[in-house]
Each structure stands twice: as structure tokens, then as C-alpha cells.
C-alpha positions as CSV (number, residue, x, y, z in Angstrom):
1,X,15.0,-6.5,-5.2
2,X,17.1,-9.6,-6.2
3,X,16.9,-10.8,-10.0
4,X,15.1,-14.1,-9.0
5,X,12.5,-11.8,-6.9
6,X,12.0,-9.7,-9.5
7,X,11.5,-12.4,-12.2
8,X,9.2,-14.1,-10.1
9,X,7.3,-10.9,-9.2
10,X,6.7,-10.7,-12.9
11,X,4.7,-13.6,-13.2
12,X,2.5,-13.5,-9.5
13,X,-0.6,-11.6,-12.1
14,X,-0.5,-14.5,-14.1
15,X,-0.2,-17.1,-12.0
16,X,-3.4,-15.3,-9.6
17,X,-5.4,-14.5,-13.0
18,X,-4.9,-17.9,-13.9
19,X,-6.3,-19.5,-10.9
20,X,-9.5,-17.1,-10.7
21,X,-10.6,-17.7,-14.3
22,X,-10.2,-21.1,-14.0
23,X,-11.9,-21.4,-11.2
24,X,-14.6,-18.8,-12.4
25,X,-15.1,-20.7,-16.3
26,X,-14.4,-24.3,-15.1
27,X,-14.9,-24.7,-11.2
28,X,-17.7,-27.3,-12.6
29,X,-15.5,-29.8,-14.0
30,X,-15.7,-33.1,-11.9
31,X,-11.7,-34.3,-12.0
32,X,-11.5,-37.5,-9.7
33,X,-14.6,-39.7,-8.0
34,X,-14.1,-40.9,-4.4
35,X,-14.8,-44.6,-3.3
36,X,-15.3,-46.3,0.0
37,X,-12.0,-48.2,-0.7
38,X,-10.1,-44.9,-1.5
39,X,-11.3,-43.3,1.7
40,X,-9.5,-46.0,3.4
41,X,-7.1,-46.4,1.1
42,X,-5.4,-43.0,2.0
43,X,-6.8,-40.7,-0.8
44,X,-4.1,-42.4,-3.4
45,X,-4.3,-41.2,-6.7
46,X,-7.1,-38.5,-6.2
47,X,-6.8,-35.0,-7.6
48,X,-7.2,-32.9,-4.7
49,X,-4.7,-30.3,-5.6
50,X,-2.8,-28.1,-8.1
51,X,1.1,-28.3,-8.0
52,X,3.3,-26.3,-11.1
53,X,6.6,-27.1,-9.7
54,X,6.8,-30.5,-10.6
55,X,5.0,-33.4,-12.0
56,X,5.5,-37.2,-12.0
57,X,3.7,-39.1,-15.0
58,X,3.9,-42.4,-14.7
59,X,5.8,-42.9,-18.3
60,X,8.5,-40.7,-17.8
61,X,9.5,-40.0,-13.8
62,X,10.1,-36.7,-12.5
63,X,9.6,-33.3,-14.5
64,X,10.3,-30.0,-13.0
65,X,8.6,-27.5,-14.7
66,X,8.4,-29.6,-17.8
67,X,11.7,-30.9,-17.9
68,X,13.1,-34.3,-17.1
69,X,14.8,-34.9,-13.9
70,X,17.6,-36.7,-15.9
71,X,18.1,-33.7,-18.0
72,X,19.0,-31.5,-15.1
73,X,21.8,-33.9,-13.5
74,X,24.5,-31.5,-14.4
75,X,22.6,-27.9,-13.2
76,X,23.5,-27.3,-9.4
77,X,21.1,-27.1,-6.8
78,X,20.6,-23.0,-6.9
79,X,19.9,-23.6,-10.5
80,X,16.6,-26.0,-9.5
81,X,15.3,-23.8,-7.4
82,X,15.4,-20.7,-9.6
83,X,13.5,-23.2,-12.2
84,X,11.3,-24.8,-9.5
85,X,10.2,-20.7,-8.8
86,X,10.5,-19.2,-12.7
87,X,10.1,-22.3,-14.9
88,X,13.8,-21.4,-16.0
89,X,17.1,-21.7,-15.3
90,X,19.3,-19.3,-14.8
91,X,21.8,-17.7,-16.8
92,X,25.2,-16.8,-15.4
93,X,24.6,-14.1,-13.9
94,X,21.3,-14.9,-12.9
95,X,23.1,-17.8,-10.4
96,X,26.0,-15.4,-9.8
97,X,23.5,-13.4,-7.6
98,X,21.4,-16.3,-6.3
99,X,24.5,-17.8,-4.8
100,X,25.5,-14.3,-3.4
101,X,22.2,-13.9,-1.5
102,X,22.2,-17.4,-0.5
103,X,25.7,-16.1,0.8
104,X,24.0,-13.3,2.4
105,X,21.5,-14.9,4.7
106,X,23.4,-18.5,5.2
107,X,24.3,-17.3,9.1
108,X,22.6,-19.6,11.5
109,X,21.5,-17.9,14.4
110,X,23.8,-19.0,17.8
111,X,20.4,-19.3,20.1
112,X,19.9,-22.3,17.2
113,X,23.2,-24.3,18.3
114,X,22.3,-23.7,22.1
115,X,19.3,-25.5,21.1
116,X,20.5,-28.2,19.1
117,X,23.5,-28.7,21.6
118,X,21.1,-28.9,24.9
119,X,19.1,-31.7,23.4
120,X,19.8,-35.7,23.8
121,X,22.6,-37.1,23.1
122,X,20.2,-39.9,22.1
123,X,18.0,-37.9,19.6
124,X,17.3,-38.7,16.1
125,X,19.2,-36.4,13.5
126,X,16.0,-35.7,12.2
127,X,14.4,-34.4,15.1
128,X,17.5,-32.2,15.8
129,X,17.6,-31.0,12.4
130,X,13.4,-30.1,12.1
131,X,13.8,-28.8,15.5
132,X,16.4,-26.3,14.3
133,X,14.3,-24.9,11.3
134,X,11.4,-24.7,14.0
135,X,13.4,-22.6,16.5
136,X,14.7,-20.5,13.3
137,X,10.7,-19.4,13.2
138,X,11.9,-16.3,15.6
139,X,13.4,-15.1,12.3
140,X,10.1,-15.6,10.1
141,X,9.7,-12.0,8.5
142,X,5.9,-13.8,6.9
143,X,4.7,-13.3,10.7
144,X,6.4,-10.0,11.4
145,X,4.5,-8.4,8.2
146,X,1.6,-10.0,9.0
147,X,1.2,-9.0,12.5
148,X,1.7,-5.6,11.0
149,X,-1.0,-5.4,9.0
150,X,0.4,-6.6,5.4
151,X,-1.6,-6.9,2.9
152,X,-3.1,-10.4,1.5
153,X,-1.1,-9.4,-2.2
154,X,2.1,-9.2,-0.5
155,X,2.0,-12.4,1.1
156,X,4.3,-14.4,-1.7
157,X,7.0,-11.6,-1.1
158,X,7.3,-12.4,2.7
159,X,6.9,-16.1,1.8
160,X,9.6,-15.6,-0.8
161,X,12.0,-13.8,2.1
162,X,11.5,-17.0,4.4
163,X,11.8,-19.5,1.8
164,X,15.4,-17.5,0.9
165,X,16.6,-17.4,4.4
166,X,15.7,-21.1,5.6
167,X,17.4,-22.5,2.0
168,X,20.5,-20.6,2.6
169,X,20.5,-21.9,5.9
170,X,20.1,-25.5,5.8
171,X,23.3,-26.5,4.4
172,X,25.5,-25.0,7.3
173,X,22.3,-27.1,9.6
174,X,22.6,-30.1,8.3
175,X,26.3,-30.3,8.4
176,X,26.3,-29.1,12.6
177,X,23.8,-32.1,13.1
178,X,25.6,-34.9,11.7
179,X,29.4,-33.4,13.4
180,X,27.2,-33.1,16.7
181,X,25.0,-35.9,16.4
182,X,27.9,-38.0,15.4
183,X,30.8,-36.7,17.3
184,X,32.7,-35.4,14.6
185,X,34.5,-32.8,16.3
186,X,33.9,-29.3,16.3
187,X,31.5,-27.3,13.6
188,X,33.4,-26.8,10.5
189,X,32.5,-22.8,9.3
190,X,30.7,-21.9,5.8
191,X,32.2,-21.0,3.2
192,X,30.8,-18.1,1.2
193,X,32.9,-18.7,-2.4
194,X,31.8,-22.5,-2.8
195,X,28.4,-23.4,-4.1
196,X,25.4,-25.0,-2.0
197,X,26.4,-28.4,-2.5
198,X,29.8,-28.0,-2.1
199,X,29.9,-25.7,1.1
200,X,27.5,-28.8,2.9
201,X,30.4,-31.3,1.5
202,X,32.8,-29.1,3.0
203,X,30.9,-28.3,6.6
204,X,30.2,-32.5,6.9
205,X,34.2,-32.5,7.4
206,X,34.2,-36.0,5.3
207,X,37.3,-36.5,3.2
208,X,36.8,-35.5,-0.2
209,X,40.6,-35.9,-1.9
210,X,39.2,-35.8,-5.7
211,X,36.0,-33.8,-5.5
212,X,34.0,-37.2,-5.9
213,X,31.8,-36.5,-2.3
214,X,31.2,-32.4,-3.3
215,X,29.9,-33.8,-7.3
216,X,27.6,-36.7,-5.5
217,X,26.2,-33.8,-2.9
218,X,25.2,-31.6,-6.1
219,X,23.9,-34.6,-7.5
220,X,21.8,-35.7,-4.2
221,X,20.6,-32.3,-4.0
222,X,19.5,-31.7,-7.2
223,X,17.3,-35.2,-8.0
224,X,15.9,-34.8,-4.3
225,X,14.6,-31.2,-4.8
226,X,11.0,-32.0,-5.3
227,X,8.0,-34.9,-6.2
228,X,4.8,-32.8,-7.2
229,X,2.4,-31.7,-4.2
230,X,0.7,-35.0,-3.0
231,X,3.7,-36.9,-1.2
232,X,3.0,-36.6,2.2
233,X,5.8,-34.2,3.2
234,X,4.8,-31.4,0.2
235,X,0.9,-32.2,1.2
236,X,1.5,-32.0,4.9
237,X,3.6,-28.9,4.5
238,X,1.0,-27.1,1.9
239,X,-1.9,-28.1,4.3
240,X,0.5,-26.1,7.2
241,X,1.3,-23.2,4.9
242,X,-3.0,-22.4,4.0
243,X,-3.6,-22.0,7.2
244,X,-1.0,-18.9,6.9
245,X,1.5,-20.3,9.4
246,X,4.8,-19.1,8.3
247,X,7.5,-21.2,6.2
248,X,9.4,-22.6,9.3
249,X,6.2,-24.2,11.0
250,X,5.0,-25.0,7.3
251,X,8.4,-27.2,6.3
252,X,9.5,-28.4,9.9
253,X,5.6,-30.0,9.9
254,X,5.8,-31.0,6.2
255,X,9.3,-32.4,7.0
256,X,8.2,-34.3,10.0
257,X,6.5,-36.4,7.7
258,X,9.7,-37.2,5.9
259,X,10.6,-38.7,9.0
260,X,8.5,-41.5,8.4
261,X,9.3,-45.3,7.4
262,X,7.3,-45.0,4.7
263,X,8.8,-41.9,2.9
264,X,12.2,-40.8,3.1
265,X,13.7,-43.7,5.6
266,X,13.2,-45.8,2.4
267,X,17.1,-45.1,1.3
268,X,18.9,-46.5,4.6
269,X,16.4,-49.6,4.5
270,X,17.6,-50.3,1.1
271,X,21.1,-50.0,2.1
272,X,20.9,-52.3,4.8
273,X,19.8,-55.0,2.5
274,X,22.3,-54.0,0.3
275,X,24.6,-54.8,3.1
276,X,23.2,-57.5,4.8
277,X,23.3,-59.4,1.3
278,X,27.0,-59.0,1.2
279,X,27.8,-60.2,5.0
280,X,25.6,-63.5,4.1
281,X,27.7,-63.9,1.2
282,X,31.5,-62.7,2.1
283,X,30.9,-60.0,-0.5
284,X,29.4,-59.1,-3.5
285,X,26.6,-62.1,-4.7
286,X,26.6,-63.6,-8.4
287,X,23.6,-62.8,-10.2
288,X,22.5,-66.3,-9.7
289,X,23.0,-65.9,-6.0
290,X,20.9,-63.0,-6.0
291,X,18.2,-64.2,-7.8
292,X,17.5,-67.1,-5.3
293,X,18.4,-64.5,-2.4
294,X,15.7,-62.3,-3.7
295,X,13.4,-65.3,-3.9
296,X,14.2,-66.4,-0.5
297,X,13.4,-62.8,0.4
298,X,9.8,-62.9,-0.9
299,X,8.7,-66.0,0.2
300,X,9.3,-65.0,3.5
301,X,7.0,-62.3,3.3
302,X,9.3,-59.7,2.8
303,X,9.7,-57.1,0.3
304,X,13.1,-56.5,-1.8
305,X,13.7,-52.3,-1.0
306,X,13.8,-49.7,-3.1
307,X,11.5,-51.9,-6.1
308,X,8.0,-50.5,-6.6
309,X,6.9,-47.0,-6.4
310,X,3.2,-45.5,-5.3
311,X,3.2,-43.6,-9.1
312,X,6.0,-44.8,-11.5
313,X,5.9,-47.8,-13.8
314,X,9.8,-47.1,-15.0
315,X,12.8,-47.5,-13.7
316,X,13.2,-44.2,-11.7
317,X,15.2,-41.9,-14.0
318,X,16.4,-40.7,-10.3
319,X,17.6,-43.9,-9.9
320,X,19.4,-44.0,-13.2
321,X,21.6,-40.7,-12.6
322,X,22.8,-42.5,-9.5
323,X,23.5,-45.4,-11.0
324,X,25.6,-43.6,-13.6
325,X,27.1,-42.1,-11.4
326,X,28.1,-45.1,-9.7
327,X,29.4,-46.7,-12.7
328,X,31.5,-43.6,-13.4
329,X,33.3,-43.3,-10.3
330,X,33.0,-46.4,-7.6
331,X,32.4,-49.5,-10.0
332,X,34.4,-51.9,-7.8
333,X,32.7,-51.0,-4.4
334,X,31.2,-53.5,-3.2
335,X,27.9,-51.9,-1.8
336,X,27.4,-50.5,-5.3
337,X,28.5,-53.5,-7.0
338,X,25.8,-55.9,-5.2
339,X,23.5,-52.8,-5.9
340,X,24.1,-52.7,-9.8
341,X,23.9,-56.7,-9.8
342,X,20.2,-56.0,-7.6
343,X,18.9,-54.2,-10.6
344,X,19.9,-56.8,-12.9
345,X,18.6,-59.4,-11.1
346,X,15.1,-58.5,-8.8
347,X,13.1,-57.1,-12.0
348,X,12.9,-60.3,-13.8
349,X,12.0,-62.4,-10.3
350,X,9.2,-59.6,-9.3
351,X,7.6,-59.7,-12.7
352,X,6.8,-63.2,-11.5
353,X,4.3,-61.9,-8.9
354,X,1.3,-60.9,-10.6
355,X,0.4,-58.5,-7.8
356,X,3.5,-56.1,-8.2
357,X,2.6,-53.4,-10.9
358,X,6.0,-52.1,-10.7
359,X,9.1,-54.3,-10.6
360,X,11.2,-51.4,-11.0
361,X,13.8,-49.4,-8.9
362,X,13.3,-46.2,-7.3
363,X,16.0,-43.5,-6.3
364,X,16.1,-45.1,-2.8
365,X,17.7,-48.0,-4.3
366,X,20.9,-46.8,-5.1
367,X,21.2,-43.5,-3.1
368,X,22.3,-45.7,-0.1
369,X,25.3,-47.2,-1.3
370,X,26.5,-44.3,-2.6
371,X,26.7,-42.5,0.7
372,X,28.5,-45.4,1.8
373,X,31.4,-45.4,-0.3
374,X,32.2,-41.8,0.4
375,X,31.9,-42.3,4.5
376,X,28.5,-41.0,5.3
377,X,27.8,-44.7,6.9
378,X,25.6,-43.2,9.4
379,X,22.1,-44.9,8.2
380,X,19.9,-42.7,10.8
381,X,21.4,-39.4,8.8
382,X,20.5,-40.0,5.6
383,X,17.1,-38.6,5.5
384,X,18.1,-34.9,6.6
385,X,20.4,-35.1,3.5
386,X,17.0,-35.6,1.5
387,X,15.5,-32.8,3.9
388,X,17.9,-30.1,2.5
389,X,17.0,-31.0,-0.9
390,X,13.3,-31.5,-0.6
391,X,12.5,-28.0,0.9
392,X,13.3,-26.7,-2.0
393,X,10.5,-27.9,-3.9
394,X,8.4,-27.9,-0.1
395,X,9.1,-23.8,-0.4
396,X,8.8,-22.8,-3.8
397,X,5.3,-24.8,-3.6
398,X,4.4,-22.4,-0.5
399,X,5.7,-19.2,-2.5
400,X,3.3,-20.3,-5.8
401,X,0.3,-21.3,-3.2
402,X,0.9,-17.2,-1.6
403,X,1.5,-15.6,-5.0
404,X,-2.1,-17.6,-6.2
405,X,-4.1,-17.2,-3.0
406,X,-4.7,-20.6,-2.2
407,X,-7.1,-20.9,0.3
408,X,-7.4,-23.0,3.8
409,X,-7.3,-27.2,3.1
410,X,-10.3,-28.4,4.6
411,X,-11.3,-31.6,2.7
412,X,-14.6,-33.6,5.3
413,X,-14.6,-36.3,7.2
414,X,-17.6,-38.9,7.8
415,X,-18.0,-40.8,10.6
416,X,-18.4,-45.1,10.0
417,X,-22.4,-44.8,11.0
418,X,-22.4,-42.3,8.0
419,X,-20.1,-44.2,5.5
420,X,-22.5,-46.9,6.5
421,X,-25.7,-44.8,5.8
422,X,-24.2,-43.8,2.4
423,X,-23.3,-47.3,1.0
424,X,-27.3,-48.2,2.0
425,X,-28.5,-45.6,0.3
426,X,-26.5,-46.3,-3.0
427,X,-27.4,-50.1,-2.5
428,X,-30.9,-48.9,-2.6
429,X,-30.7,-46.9,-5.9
């Protein structure tokens, strides 16, 4: 058994003893109430689940497992997930052997390329790339125990096994997509010696002279890795995973939704205002430019991308750790120059419209131009790079959910002549 398995093994009684006493000495405890606006108003903001891997309180941005997301910018992506599962991070050795059975199981089967490779030329890189981790399902060892017979208390360990095999994976897939997708050349091979982030950086076959690209893919990885349970990729993949299908149909579902406009397409929409700002003015505006560019922008009935956020009311501390980043090594580019000025600039002019609650930036802002400056200007892409990260959080949160028995999502559904019956009734009270 692998350290991380075994550490994690440790802690499955507590996590199931905590979740039957609580639901045995406090299942009475009324946490959220439900209005006719917030069933139409997609179910935002109601507590409808329990999520330990990560939490986002709107005063302080991103925690996993308690800690800050900009406290973590320096720990590689193996290291978040071995927090994610424990609530620690690993010590040396500890990562030593996380990164050699990553190693182990990174192999992508060739039945997945023949796949990939027989698809449109045409076809999103998302599509290819959930598509890939839906064909992997042949490899699931969850549905091969449990057509077995396995037992309901071993159901985390099997869940654990797929959530290993598709993160080791996922690197060496998202790397074939974009040299396929994009017609790169040839696949470039893993690397078993370099780290997660650093064997993708590798595989994309972008130039990388100084190291700048490989520290930027850490980074990516590591401040993507997770967003608490209710985002509709970690929702849509935990509603999947209690109905007992396997890790592969859980995150390729789950990840589908991070296909959407409204969740992780956010980054390349920001990006290309980013850009079209500096082809309308020959390069990077003045802040005064900006500021009636911006204006111009909402009084067309547009929105400025990458300000506001469904939780936070902060500037995303995601947000910040690219902007450092930025600062640190590509203050002069333009894309990240125009970005930088953005952030000086749009806060003040949307704290003039009384209906924004947050006139502050979120990571999509300054992800984008980022990517840009190190050659990944290949807009449709960019979500699969937050794919790779997000499934970490996606399967630890399918691991936890096994280990504590969580059971079936089934939430009810009323019809409009029966919303209609119920606001009469309450009218009449």
C-alpha cells in the first residue's frame, strides 16, 4: 500500500463516524431555506452539500483544507493533492513516492490515441480531451471490484486506484490534444524523472529556454486544483459519482460542465478583451484610456471579463499569485501590461454601478495573458489546462464521498401548477 493510501486509509473511520453521528445527533438542524426566486435562480448560495477539500469564504478566497490558496503558490501540484486527500502536505519522502506512482501508472493506453486520432479534425480540445478520460473507463478497477462483489467499505480504495491512474494520466493527455488538435507535430514522450507540471510543459513541446513556461504550469496547476463542491463541474461530477458510476464517467460528466461559457471558458473571453483592447489602441492603453474604454464597454451592455465572482467579494488571491507572477517575470508584455493596468483601472469605474457587488478580479482575469506570452495562443485550449488541475480536487471529493458513504443525490422537482399551488397556499396563511 502506497504512503498516501495508507495515510488516508487511516482517517476513512473518522471521516464515516463523523458523518453518521452527525447525522444521527443533528440531522434536525434546518441550514438553508428555499425561495421561489432561488428555485429559478439556480439553487445559488444553498447548502445542499458537505465538501472538506476546500472552502471559499467570501473574505478570504480559496482554502484547501484550511489553508490559503496564496500560501500554497510554491508547493507543486502532487503536493495539493496529497493535502486535498490528508489535510497535509507531504514531506520529502512522502512526494518522493507520490511522484513515483504517478510515474508508475502515467502510460496512456494506445486504443486511447486511436480514438482521439479518428475524431474531427474540427473537434473542440475539450471534447477530445473528456472523450479520452471516457474511453480510459475500460481501465476503471471501481467497476471491475464491483462487478465482483466488493464490499460497500472498500469502495474509497477502488475509488482511490482510479483517481491515481486518471491523475497520472492526464498530463501526458492533455499535452497529445493540443500537438494533435493543433498540429504540433508528433507526440512528445513522458518523462518519468520531471514532476507533473513539468513533464506536461515538456510533452506541450512549447519552448521553455529559462524554465519560465514549466514554473507558470506548476503554478496553473496548483491554484486550479479545486473550488469547494457546488461549482457546477465538482457538483455535476459528485451527483455522477453517488450514483456509483466509476471515476472516469464521474469527472468526464463533471468536466463537461467545465466546458461551459459560463465556467471555465471564462479565461480565453478575458484574454480576448485583453487583446482586442490593445488592437484598438496600437498597444498597451493609458489608464485614462482604459477607464473610458471600460466605460464605453458597459454602456453598451457589456460586461468587463474576469470582474465579479458568484462567491468572492476580494480580489481573487488566485488572481493575485498570477499577477505576481507576471510582475516577476513578463512585466513589459503587452497582454500583461494592459492586464495589470485593467486591474488598476475597472475597480474604481464598476464601483460606480450600484448593482455590481463585486468589482473585483478573479483568476480568469489574468491566467489568459499569461498563456500568451509563453506561446499557448490557442484560446479554445485553455480550458483543458484548467481540466488537468481541476480533477484533482473533482477526485479527491469522489474518494472523501466513498470513504463517508455518501448516498444517491436526489434533490425534488415541482412542476409550475405546483409552485403555483404552493405560493396560494402561503398567500393564504
Amino acid at each position: 500500500m502506497s504512503i498516501l493510501k495508507e495515510k488516508f486509509a487511516k482517517k476513512v473511520p473518522e471521516i464515516r463516524d463523523r458523518y453518521k453521528n452527525m447525522v444521527k445527533e443533528h440531522g434536525a438542524v434546518k441550514l438553508a431555506e428555499v425561495s421561489v426566486a432561488t428555485l429559478y435562480g439556480g439553487l445559488r448560495g444553498v447548502k445542499g452539500m458537505v465538501c472538506d477539500t476546500s472552502s471559499v469564504p467570501p473574505d478570504r478566497g480559496l482554502l484547501i483544507r484550511g489553508r490559503p490558496i496564496g500560501e500554497l503558490t510554491d508547493k507543486l501540484p502532487e503536493e495539493i493533492f496529497y493535502l486535498l486527500l490528508t489535510g497535509e502536505l507531504p514531506n520529502k519522502e512522502e512526494l518522493a513516492a507520490l511522484q513515483k506512482d504517478f510515474a508508475a501508472r502515467a502510460k496512456v493506453p494506445e486504443y486511447v490515441w486511436n480514438v482521439l486520432r479518428a475524431m474531427p479534425k474540427t473537434s473542440h480540445p475539450m471534447a477530445m480531451f473528456n472523450t479520452a478520460i471516457l474511453v480510459l473507463e475500460n481501465e476503471s478497477k471501481f467497476r471491475a471490484r464491483y462487478d465482483a462483489g466488493m464490499k460497500k467499505d472498500d469502495y474509497w480504495d477502488a475509488a482511490f486506484e482510479d483517481a491515481m491512474d486518471i491523475n497520472a494520466k492526464l498530463p501526458e493527455i492533455g499535452a497529445f490534444v493540443y500537438r494533435l488538435r493543433f498540429d504540433k507535430g508528433a507526440p512528445i514522450a513522458s518523462d518519468p524523472n520531471l514532476d507533473w507540471g513539468a513533464n506536461f510543459a515538456r510533452m506541450t513541446g512549447l519552448p521553455d529556454p529559462n524554465g519560465e513556461f514549466t514554473k507558470l504550469m506548476r503554478l496553473y496547476f496548483t491554484l486550479h486544483c479545486d473550488h469547494e463542491g457546488g461549482n457546477v463541474s465538482a457538483f455535476s461530477a459528485h451527483t455522477i459519482g453517488s450514483a456509483l458510476s466509476d471515476q472516469y464517467y464521474a469527472l468526464s460528466g463533471g468536466l463537461n460542465g467545465l466546458a461551459g461559457p459560463l465556467h471555465g471558458l471564462a479565461n480565453q473571453e478575458c484574454l480576448g478583451w485583453i487583446l482586442e483592447t490593445n488592437k484598438k489602441f496600437g498597444g498597451s492603453p493609458s489608464e485614462e484610456q482604459l477607464e473610458k474604454f471600460a466605460q464605453e464597454t458597459l454602456d453598451a451592455g457589456r460586461v468587463v471579463p474576469g470582474y465579479g465572482h458568484a462567491v468572492l467579494r476580494i480580489t481573487d488571491p488566485r488572481f493575485t499569485a498570477f499577477y505576481d507572477f507576471g510582475a516577476k517575470y513578463c512585466p513589459d508584455d503587452p497582454a500583461y501590461k494592459t492586464m495589470a493596468r485593467v486591474f488598476k483601472v475597472v475597480p474604481e469605474v464598476l464601483k460606480k454601478v450600484q448593482k455590481i457587488k463585486d468589482p473585483w478580479p478573479n483568476v480568469d482575469a489574468a491566467s489568459g495573458s499569461l498563456l500568451y506570452h509563453y506561446g499557448m495562443v490557442e484560446f479554445p485550449y485553455y480550458t483543458v489546462l484548467f481540466s488537468i488541475s481541476r480533477a484533482m480536487g473533482i477526485t479527491a471529493q469522489h474518494i472523501v464521498s466513498r470513504a463517508m458513504g455518501s448516498p444517491i443525490v436526489r434533490p425534488k422537482s415541482m412542476t409550475g401548477e405546483e409552485l403555483d399551488k404552493a405560493i396560494a397556499a402561503a398567500a393564504a396563511k
